[in-house]
C-alpha positions, 0 to 999 in steps of 0.5 A: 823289238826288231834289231835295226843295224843301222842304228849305232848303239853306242852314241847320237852323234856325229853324221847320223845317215837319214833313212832311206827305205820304207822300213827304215823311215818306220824303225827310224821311229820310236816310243819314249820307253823303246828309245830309252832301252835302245840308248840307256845313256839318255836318262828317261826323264831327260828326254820327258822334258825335251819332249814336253819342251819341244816346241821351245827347244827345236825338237817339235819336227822330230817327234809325233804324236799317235794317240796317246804316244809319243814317237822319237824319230832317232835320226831326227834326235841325233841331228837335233843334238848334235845341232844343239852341241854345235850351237851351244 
């Protein structure tokens, strides 16, 4: 896995920066298994229900699907919480 510095380890929240380079749109993107290593603090079955649910809770734009994987976008993730905290 490539260490992107961008990516604050610690949390989702607060002004998460969009991506602004070709290679920062690719790492932006993650698969289930990855995005949980890289936030341990999201539990795997969690974000297995947010993903199956995504088109009724608003996450849908910020998950795509390439074959049988499902990729994350990370700050799509973290716009879309911190979104649902401020709403919720």
């Amino acid at each position: 896995m490539t260490d992107n510095t961008s990516i604050p380890p610690s949390s989702l929240g607060g002004n998460y920066p969009p991506p602004n380079t070709p290679e920062d749109i690719i790492n932006d993107w993650l698969t289930v298994e990855s995005f949980c290593e890289r936030f341990p603090n999201i539990p795997e079955p969690t974000l297995r229900w947010q993903l199956t649910t995504r088109k009724r809770n608003g996450l849908e734009p910020h998950v795509r699907v390439i074959g049988k994987k499902r990729y994350i976008s990370v700050s799509g993730y973290a716009a879309w919480l911190s979104d649902s905290a401020i709403a919720g």
